[in-house]
N, C-alpha and C positions, 0 to 999 in steps of 0.2 A: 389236070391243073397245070398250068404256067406258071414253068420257073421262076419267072422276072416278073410274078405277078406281086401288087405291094397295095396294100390296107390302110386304111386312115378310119377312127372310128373317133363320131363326136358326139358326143351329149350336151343336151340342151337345157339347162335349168327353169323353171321361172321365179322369177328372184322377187316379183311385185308388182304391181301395176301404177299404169301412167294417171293422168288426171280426165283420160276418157274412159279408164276402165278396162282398158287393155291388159294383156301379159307382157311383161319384159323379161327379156329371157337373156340369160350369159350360156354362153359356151364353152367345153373343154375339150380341144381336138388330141389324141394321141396319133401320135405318128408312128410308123415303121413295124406294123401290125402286120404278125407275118399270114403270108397270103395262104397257108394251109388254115389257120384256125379257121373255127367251123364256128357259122354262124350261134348253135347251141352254147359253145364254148364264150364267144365273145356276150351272151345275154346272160349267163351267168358273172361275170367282170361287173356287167352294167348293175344288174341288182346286187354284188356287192359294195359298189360306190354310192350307190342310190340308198345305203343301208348306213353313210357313213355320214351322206352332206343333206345340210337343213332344209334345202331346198327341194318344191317337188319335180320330179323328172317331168321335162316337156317332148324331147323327143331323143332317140338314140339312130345314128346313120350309120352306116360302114358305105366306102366306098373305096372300089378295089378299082387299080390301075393296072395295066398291059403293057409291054411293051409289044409292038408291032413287028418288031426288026433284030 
C-alpha cells in the first residue's frame, strides 16, 4: 500500500426524474478517506447512509489517488 495514497468516496442518489423520464441524481463526495480502508469497510459506511437518506442509492465510487514522486 502507498503511503501518499488518498480516497475520495461518492454517492450518487436519485432524487427524481426529468420530463423525459430520466433519473436525476445529486451527489455527496467525502473527502480525505484514508487510503488503508478496505473497500468492505467503506460498503458498510455506504449502506449505513443509504439506511438514513430518502433517497434511493444510484451509485457508490471510491477513487484513490497516488502520488508518483
Amino acid at each position: 500500500m502507498n503511503p501518499t495514497q488518498r480516497s475520495r468516496l461518492t454517492l450518487s442518489f436519485i432524487v427524481g426524474q426529468n420530463e423525459f423520464g430520466e433519473n436525476v441524481t445529486k451527489s455527496k463526495t467525502f473527502n480525505n478517506i484514508k487510503g488503508a480502508a478496505t473497500d468492505e469497510a467503506l460498503t458498510d459506511v455506504v449502506e449505513a447512509f443509504i439506511a438514513l437518506i430518502e433517497h434511493p442509492l444510484a451509485d457508490a465510487t471510491r477513487l484513490n489517488s497516488y502520488s508518483l514522486m
